[in-house]
BAPA-106125 format. One record per residue (C-alpha): chain; residue in three letters; z, x, y negated. Coordinates in steps of 0.05 Angstrom, whole numbers, plus 5000, padded with zeros to 4 digits. Layout:
BEGIN
<chain = A&res = ALA&pz = Z&px = X&py = Y>
...
end
This chain:
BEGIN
<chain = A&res = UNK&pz = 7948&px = 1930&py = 3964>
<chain = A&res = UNK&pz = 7978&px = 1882&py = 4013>
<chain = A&res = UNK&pz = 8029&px = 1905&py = 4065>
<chain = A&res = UNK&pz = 8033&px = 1880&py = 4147>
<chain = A&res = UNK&pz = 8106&px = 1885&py = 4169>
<chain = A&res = UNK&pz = 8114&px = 1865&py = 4242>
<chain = A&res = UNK&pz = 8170&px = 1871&py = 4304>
<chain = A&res = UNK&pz = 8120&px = 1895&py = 4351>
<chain = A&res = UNK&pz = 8054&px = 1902&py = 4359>
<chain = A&res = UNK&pz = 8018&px = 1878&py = 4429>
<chain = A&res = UNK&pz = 7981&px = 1923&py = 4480>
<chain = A&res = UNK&pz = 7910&px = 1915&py = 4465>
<chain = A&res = UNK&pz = 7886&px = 1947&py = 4541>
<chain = A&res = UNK&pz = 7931&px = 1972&py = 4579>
<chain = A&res = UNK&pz = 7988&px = 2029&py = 4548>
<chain = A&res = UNK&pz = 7934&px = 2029&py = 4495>
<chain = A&res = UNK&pz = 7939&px = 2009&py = 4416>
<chain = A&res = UNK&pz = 7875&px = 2000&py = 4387>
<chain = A&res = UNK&pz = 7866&px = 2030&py = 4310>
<chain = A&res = UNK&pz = 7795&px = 2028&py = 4278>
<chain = A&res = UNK&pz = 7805&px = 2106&py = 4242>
<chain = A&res = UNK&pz = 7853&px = 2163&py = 4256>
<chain = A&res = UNK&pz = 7924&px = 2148&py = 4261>
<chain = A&res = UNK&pz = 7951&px = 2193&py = 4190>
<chain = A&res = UNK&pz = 8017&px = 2219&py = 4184>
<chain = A&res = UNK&pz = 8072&px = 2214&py = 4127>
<chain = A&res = UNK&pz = 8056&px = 2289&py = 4088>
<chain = A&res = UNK&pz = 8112&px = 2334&py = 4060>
<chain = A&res = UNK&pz = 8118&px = 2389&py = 4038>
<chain = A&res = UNK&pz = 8178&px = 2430&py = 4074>
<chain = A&res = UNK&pz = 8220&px = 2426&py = 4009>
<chain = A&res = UNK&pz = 8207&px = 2358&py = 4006>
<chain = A&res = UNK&pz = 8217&px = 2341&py = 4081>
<chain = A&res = UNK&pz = 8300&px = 2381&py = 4073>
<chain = A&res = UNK&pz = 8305&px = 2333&py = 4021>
<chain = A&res = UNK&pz = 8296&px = 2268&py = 4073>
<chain = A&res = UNK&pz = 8351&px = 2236&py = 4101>
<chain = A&res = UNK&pz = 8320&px = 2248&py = 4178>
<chain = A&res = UNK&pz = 8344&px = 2209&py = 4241>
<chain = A&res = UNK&pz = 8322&px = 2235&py = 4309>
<chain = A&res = UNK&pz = 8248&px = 2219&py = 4320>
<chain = A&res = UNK&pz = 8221&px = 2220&py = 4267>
<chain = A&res = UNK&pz = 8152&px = 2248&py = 4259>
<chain = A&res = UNK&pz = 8113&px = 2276&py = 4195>
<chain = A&res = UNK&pz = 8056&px = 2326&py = 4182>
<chain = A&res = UNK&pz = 8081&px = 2390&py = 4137>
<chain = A&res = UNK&pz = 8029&px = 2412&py = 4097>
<chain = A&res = UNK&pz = 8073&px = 2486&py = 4087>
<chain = A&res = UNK&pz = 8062&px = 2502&py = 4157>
<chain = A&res = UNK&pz = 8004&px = 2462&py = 4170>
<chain = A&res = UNK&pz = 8034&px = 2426&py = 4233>
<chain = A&res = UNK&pz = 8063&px = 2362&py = 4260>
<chain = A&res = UNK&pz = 8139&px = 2362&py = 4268>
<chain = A&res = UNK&pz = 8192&px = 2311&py = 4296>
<chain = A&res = UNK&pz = 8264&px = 2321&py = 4280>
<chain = A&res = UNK&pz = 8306&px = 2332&py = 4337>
<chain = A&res = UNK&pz = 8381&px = 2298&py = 4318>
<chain = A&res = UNK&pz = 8392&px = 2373&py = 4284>
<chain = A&res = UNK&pz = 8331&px = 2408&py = 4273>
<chain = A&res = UNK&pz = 8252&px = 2397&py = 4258>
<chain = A&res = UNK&pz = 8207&px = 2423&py = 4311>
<chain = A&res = UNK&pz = 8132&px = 2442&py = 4318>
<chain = A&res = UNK&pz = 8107&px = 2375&py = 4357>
<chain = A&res = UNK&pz = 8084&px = 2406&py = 4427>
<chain = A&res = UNK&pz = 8138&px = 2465&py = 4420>
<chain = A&res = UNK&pz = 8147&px = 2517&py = 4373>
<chain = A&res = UNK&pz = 8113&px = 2593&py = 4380>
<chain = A&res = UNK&pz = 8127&px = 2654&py = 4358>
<chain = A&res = UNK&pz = 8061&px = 2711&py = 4327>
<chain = A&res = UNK&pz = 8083&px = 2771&py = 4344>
<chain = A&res = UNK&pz = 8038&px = 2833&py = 4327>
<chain = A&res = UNK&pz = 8053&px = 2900&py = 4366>
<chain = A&res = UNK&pz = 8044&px = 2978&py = 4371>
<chain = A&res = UNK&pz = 8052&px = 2993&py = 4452>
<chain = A&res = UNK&pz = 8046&px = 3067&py = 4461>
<chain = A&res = UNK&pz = 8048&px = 3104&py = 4536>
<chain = A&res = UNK&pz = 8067&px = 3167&py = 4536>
<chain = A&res = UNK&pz = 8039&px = 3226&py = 4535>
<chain = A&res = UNK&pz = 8013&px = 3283&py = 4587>
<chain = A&res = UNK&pz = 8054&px = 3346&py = 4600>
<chain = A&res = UNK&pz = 8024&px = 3408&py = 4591>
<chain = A&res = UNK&pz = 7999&px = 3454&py = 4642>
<chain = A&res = UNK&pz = 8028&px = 3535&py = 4660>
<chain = A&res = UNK&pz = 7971&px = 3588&py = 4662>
<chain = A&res = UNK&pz = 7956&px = 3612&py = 4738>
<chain = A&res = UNK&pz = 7987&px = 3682&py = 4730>
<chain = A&res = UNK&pz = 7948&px = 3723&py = 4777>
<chain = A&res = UNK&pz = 7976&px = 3796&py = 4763>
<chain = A&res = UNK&pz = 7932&px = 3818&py = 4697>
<chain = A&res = UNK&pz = 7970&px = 3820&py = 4637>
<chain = A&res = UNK&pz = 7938&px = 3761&py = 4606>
<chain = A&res = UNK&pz = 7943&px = 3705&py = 4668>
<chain = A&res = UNK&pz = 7904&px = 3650&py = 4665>
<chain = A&res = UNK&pz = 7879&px = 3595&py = 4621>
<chain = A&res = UNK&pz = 7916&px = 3535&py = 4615>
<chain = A&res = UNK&pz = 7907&px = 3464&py = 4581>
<chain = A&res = UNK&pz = 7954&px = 3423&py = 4542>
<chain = A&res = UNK&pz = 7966&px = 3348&py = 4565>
<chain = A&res = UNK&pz = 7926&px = 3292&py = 4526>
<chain = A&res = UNK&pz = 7962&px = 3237&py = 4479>
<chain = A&res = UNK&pz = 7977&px = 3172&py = 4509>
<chain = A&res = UNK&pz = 7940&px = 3101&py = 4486>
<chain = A&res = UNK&pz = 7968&px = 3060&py = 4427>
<chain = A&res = UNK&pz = 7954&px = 2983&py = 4435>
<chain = A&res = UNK&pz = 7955&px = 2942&py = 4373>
<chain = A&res = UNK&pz = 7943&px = 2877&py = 4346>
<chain = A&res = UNK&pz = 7965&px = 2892&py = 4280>
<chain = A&res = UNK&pz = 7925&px = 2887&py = 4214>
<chain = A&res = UNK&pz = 7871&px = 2929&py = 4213>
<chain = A&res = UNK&pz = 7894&px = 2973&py = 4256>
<chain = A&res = UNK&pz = 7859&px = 2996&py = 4321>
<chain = A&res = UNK&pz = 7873&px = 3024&py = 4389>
<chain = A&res = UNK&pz = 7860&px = 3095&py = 4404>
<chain = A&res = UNK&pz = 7800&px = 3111&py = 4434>
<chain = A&res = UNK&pz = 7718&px = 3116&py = 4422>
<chain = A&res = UNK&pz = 7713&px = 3025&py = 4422>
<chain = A&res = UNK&pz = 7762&px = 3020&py = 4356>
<chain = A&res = UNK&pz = 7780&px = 2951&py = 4372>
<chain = A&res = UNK&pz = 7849&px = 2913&py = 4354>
<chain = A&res = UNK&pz = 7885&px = 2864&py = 4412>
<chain = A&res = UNK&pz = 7900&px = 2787&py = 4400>
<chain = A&res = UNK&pz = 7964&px = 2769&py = 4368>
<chain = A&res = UNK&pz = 8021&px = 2761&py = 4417>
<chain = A&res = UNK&pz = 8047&px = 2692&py = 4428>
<chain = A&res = UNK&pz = 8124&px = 2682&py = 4448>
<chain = A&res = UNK&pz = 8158&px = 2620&py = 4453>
<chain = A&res = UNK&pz = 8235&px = 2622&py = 4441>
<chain = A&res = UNK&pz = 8282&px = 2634&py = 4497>
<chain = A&res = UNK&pz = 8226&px = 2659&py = 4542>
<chain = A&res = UNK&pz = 8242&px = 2727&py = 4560>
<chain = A&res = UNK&pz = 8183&px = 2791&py = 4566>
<chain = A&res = UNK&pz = 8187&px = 2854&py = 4600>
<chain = A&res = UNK&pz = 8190&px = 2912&py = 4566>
<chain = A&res = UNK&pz = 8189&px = 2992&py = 4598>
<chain = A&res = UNK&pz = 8177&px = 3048&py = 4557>
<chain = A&res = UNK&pz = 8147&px = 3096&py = 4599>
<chain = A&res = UNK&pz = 8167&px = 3180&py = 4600>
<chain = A&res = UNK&pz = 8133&px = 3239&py = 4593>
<chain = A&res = UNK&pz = 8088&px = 3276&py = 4646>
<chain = A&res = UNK&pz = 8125&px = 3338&py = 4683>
<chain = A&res = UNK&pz = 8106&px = 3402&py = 4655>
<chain = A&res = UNK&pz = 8079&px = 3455&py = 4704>
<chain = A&res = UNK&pz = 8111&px = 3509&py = 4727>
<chain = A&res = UNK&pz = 8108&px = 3565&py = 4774>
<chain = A&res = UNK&pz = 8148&px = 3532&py = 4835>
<chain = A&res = UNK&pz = 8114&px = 3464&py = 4834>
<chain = A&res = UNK&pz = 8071&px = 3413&py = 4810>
<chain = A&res = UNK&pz = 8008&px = 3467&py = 4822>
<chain = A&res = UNK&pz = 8016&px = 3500&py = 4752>
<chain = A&res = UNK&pz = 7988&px = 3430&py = 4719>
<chain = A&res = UNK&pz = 8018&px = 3377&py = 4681>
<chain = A&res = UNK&pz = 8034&px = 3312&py = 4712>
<chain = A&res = UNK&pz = 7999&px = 3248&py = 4676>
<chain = A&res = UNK&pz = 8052&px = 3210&py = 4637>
<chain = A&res = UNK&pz = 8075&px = 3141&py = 4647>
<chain = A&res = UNK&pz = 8057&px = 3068&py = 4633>
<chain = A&res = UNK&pz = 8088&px = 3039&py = 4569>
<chain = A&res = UNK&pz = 8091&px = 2960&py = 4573>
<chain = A&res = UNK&pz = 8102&px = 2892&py = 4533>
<chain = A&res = UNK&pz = 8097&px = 2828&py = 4567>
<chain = A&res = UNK&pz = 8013&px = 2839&py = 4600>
<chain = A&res = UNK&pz = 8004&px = 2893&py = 4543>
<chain = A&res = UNK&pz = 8000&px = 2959&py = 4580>
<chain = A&res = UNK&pz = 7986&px = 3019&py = 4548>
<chain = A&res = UNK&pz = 7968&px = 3085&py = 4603>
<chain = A&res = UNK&pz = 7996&px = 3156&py = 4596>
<chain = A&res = UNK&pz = 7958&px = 3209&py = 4575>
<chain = A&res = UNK&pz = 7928&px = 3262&py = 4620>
<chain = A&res = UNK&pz = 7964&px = 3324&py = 4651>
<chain = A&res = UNK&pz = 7947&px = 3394&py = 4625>
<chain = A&res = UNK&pz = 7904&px = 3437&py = 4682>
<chain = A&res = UNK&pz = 7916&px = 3500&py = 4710>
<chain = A&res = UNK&pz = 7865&px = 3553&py = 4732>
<chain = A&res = UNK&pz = 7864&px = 3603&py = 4781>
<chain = A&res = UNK&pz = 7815&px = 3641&py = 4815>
<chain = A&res = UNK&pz = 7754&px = 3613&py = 4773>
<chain = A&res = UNK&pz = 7779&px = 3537&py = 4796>
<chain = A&res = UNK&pz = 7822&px = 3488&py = 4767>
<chain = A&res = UNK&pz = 7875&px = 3471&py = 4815>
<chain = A&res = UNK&pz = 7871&px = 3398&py = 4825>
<chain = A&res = UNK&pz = 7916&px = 3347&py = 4849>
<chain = A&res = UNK&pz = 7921&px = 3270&py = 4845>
<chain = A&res = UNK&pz = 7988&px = 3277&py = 4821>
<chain = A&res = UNK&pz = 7983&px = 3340&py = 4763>
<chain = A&res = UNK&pz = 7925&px = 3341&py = 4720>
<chain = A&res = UNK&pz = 7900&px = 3265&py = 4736>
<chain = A&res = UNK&pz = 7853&px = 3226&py = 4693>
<chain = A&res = UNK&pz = 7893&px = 3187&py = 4640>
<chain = A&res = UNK&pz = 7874&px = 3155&py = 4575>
<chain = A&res = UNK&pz = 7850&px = 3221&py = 4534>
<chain = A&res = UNK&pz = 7817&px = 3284&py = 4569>
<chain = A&res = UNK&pz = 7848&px = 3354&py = 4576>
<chain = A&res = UNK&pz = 7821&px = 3419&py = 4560>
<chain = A&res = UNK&pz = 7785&px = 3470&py = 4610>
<chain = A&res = UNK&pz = 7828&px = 3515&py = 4634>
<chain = A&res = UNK&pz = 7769&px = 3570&py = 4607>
<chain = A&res = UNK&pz = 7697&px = 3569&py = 4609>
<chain = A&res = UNK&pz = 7703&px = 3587&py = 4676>
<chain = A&res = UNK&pz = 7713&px = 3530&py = 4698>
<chain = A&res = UNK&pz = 7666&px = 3477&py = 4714>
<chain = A&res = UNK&pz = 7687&px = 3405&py = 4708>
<chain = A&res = UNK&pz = 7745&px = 3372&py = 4661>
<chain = A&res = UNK&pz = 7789&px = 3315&py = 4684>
<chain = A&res = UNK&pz = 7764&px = 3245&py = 4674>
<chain = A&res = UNK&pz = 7795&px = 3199&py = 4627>
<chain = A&res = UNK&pz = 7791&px = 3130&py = 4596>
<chain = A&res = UNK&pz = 7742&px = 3123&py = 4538>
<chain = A&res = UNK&pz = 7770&px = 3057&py = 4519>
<chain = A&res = UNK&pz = 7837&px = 3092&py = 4499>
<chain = A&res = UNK&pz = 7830&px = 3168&py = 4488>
<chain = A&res = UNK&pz = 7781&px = 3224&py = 4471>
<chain = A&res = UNK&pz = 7756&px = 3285&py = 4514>
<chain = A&res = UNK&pz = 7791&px = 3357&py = 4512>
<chain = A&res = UNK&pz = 7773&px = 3410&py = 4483>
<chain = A&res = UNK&pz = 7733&px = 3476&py = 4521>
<chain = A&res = UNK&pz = 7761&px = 3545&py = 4535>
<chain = A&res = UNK&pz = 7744&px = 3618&py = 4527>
<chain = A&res = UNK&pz = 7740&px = 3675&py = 4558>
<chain = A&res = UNK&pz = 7734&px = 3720&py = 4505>
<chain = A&res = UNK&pz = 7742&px = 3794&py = 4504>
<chain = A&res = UNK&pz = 7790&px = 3781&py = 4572>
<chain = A&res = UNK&pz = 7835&px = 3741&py = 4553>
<chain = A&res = UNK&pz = 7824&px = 3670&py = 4583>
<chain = A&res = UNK&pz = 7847&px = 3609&py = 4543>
<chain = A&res = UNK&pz = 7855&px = 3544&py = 4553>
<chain = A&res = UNK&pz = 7825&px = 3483&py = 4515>
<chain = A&res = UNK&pz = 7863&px = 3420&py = 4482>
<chain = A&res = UNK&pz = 7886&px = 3359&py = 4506>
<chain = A&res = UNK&pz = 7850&px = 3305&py = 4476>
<chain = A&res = UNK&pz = 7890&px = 3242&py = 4432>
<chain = A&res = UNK&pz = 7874&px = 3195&py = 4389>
<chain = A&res = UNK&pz = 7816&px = 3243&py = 4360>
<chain = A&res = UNK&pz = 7771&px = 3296&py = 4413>
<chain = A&res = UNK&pz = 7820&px = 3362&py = 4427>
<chain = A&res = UNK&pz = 7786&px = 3418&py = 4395>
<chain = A&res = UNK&pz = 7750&px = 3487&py = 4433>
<chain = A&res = UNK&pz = 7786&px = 3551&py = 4439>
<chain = A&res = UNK&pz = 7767&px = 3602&py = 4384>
<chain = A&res = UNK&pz = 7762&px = 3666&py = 4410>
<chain = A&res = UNK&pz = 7836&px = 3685&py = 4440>
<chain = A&res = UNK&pz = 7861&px = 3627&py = 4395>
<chain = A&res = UNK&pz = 7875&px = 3566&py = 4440>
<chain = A&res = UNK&pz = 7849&px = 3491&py = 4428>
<chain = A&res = UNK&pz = 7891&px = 3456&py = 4380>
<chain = A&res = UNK&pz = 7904&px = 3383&py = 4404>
<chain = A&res = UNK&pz = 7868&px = 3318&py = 4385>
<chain = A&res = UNK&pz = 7889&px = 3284&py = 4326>
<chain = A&res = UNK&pz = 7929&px = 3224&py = 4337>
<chain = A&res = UNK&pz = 7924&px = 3150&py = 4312>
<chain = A&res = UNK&pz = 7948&px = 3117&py = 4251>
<chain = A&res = UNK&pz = 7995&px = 3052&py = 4248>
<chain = A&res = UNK&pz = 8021&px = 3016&py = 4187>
<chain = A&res = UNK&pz = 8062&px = 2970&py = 4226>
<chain = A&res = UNK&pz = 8119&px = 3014&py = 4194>
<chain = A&res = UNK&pz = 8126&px = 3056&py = 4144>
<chain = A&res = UNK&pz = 8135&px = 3127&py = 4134>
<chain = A&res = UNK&pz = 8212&px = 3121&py = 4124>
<chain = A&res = UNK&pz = 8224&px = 3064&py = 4170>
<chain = A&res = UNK&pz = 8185&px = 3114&py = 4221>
<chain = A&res = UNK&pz = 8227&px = 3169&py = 4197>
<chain = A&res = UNK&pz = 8294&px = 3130&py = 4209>
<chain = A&res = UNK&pz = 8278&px = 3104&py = 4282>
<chain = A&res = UNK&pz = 8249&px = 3171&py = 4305>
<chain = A&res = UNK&pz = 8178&px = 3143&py = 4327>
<chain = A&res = UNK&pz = 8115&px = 3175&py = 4311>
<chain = A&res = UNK&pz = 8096&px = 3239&py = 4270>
<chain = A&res = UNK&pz = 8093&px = 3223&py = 4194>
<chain = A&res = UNK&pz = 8046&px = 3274&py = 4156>
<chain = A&res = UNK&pz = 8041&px = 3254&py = 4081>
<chain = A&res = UNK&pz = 8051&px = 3173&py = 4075>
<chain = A&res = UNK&pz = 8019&px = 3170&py = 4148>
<chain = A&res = UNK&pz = 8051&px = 3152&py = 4217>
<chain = A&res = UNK&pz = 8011&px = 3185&py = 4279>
<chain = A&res = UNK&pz = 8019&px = 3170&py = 4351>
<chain = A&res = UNK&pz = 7977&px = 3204&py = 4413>
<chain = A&res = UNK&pz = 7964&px = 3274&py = 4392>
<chain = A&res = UNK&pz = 7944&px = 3322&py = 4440>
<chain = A&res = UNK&pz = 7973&px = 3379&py = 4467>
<chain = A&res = UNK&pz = 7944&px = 3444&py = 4451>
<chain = A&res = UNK&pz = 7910&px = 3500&py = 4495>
<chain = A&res = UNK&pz = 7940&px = 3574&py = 4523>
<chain = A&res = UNK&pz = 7909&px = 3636&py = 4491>
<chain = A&res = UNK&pz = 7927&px = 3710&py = 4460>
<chain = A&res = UNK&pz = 7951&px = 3663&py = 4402>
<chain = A&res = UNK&pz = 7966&px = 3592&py = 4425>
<chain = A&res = UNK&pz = 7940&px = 3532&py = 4396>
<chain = A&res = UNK&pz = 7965&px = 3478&py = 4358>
<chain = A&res = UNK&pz = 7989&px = 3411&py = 4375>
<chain = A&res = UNK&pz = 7961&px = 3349&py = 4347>
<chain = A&res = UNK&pz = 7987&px = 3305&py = 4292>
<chain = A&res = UNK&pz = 8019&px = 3243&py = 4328>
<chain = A&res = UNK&pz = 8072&px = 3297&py = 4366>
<chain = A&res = UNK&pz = 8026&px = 3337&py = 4408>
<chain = A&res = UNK&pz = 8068&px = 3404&py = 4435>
<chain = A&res = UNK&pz = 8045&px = 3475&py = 4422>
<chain = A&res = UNK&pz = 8031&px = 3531&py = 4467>
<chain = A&res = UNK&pz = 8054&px = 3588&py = 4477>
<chain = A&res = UNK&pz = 8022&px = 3657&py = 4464>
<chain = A&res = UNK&pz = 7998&px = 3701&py = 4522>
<chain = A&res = UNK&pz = 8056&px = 3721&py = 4572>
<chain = A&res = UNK&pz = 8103&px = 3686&py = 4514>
<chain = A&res = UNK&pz = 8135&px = 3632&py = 4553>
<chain = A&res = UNK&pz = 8146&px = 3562&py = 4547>
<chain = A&res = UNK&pz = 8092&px = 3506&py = 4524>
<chain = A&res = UNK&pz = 8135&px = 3470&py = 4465>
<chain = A&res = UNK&pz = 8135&px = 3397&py = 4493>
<chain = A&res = UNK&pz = 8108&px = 3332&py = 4464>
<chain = A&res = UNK&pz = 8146&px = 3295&py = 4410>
<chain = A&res = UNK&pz = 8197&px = 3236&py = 4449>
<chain = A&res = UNK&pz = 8176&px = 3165&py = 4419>
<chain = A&res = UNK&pz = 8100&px = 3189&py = 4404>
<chain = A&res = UNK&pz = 8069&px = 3192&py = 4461>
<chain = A&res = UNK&pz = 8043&px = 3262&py = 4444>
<chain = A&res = UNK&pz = 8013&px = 3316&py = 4499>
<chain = A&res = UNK&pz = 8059&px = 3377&py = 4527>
<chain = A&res = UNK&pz = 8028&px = 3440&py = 4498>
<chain = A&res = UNK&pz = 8009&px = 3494&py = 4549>
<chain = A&res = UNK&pz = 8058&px = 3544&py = 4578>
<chain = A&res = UNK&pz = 8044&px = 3622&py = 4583>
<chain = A&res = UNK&pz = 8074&px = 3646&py = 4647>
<chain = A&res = UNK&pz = 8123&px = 3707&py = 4630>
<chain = A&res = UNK&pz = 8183&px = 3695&py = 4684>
<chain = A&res = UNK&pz = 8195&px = 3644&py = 4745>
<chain = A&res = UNK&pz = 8227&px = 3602&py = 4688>
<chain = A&res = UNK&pz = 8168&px = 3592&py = 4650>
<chain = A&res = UNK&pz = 8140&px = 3521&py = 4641>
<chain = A&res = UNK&pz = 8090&px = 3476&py = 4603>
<chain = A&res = UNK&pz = 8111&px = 3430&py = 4551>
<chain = A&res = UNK&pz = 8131&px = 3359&py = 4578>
<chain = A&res = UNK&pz = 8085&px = 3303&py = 4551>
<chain = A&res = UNK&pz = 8129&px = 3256&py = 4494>
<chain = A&res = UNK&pz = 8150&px = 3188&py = 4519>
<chain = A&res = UNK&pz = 8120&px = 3119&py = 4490>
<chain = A&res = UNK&pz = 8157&px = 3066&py = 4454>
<chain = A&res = UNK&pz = 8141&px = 2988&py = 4436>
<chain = A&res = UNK&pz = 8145&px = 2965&py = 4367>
<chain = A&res = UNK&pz = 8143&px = 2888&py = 4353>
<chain = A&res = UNK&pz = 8130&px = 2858&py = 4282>
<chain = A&res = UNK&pz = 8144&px = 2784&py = 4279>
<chain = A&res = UNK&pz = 8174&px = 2729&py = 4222>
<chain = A&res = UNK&pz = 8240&px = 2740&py = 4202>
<chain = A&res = UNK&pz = 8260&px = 2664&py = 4215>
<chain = A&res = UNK&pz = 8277&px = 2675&py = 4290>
<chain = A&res = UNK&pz = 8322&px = 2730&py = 4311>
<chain = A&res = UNK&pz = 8303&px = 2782&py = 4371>
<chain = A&res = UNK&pz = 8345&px = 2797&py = 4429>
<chain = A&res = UNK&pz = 8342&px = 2855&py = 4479>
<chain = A&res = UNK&pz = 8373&px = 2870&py = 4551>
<chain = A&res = UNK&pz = 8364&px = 2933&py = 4584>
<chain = A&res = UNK&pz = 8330&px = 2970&py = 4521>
<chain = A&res = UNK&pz = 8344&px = 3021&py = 4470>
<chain = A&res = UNK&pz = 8325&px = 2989&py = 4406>
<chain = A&res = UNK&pz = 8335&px = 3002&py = 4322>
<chain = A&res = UNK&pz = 8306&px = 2940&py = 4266>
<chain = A&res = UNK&pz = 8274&px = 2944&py = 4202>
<chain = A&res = UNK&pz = 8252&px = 2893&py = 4161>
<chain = A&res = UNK&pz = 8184&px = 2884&py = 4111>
<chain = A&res = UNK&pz = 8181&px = 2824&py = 4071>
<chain = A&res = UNK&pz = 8186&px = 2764&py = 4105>
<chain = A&res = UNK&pz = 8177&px = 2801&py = 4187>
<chain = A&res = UNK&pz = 8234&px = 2834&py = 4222>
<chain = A&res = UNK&pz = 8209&px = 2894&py = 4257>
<chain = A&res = UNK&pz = 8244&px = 2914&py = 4329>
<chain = A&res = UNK&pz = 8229&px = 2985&py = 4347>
<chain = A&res = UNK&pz = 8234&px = 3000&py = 4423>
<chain = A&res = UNK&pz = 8244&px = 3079&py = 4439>
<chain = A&res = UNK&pz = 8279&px = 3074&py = 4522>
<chain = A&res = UNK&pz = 8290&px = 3042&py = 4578>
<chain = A&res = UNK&pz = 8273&px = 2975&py = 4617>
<chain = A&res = UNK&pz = 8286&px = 2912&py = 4619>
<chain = A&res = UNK&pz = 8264&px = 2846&py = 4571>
<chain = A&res = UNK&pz = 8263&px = 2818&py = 4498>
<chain = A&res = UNK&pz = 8270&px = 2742&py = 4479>
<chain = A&res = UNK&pz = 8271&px = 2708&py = 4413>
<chain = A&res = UNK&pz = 8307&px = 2648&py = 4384>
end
């Protein structure tokens, strides 16, 4: 083989140098490119990563700019759960608990709640860009003084242009109508319950992210309420037994433990649920969904328990018994963000805890607003 060693090689049109084939790169591996005595500019193809690099005077860089994969859990949070319309019987009125939230996720093979079962695109940062982050709250329970005896939806959870909505608020019923507002008892990502059979429509919700609500009864005079739906369909009422909410979703971005230790989800066995729904009103009140849907209350027995914080889990009907009585208040959302343990994750404005698995670093995100940047 002969070698061509030159000072400089002339323009051949233009800016242009003219080479027959494809211009091929020096290939290392990464071991073997630490091992090179590098000067600024310099320029190889690692065939570890699969990319072209130039050293920078202290560091070798991605050619174009480095980026960062980042898979994600976003979760919004969750509905609260509506009062029964007491109307002077003993029994009141039926009442709904407040649907799970949606859970976005690009991770594994994973999927978002909701009827489509699809997963989101990886997220891609780039280091010391900075994403918004808000973890949304809970919907307001009702309660006797205000919010028309029905839940209020919950809030928007967000990461960079990932939103996830709140689930629906729980209705109310009264007089052989739901009481409806724009505010209480809107359409969210799962469906709530009817208030009894009574009634004749159910709130509308998104079929992309959540599952319809359960129906009510009216049963031997004792109205009761149906289920919020959540990452499954909220069940029927039973008799006097009220709806028990829809079963939430599964994640394995984190473990059992690691969900355990930051507070997020609802582990049953080795499984972490998000998005239950919050369960229906009746003579015996129904049960909340896996994934920290509330539970409601018995007839004339008081307060709706309220969904789980950091689950995005419905508010479980209330039974009204005093002026004090109330729904449960929907759980609030959280973010969590998977990504390679080689850059390091910083947060303003944001409640946060870390975990690691293998080679990722995990950020969980349970409060707050503001952004998260990596270098």
């Amino acid at each position: 083989m002969s070698t061509l060693e030159t000072n400089s090689i002339g323009k051949y049109s233009g800016n242009n140098v003219s080479i027959d084939d494809a211009l091929n790169l020096k290939s290392y591996t990464t071991t073997q490119r630490d091992a090179l005595t590098s000067v600024a500019g310099d320029t190889i193809y690692n065939t570890t990563d699969s990319k072209v690099q130039v050293y920078t005077g202290s560091a070798w860089e991605d050619l174009g700019g480095s980026s960062i994969t980042v898979d994600y859990v976003v979760v919004g949070a969750g509905g609260g759960g509506a009062l029964d319309f007491y109307t002077g019987d003993s029994n009141g009125r039926g009442g709904s608990g407040g649907s799970g939230a949606a859970l976005l996720t690009s991770y594994s093979t994973d999927v978002n709640s909701g009827s489509t079962s699809t997963t989101e695109p990886d997220f891609i940062a780039f280091p010391g860009q900075s994403y918004n982050v808000s973890i949304g709250a809970g919907g307001i329970a009702g309660t006797t003084t205000s919010n028309l005896q029905g839940g209020a939806s919950g809030n928007n959870t967000r990461f960079a242009n990932v939103v996830a909505i709140g689930g629906s608020g729980g209705a109310a019923q009264g007089g052989g109508d739901m009481v409806q507002s724009k505010t209480y008892g809107g359409g969210g990502a799962g469906g709530v319950g009817r208030a009894h059979n009574g009634d004749t429509v159910r709130w509308s919700y998104n079929a992309n992210f959540g599952y319809a609500g359960g129906t009510g009864s009216t049963s031997t005079g004792f109205p009761t309420g149906g289920s919020g739906g959540g990452g499954g369909v909220g069940s029927n009422a039973s008799g006097t037994t009220g709806g028990t909410g829809g079963i939430g979703r599964i994640t394995t971005i984190i473990s059992d433990s690691q969900a355990t230790s930051a507070s997020v989800g609802e582990v049953d066995s080795t499984n972490v649920y998000f998005c239950g729904g919050g369960a229906g009103k009746g003579q015996t009140g129904g049960t909340g969904g896996t994934g920290g849907g509330g539970n409601a209350a018995n007839a004339r027995a008081g307060n709706g328990t309220n969904g789980a914080a950091n689950t995005g889990g419905g508010g479980g009907a209330g039974s009204q018994s005093s002026s004090s009585s109330v729904g449960g208040t929907g759980g609030s959302g959280c973010v969590i963000l998977r990504y390679p343990n080689t850059y390091t994750a910083t947060t303003s404005g944001l409640t946060t805890s870390t975990a690691s698995s293998g080679s990722d670093s995990i950020l969980i995100i349970t409060a707050g607003t503001g952004t998260v940047s990596w270098a």
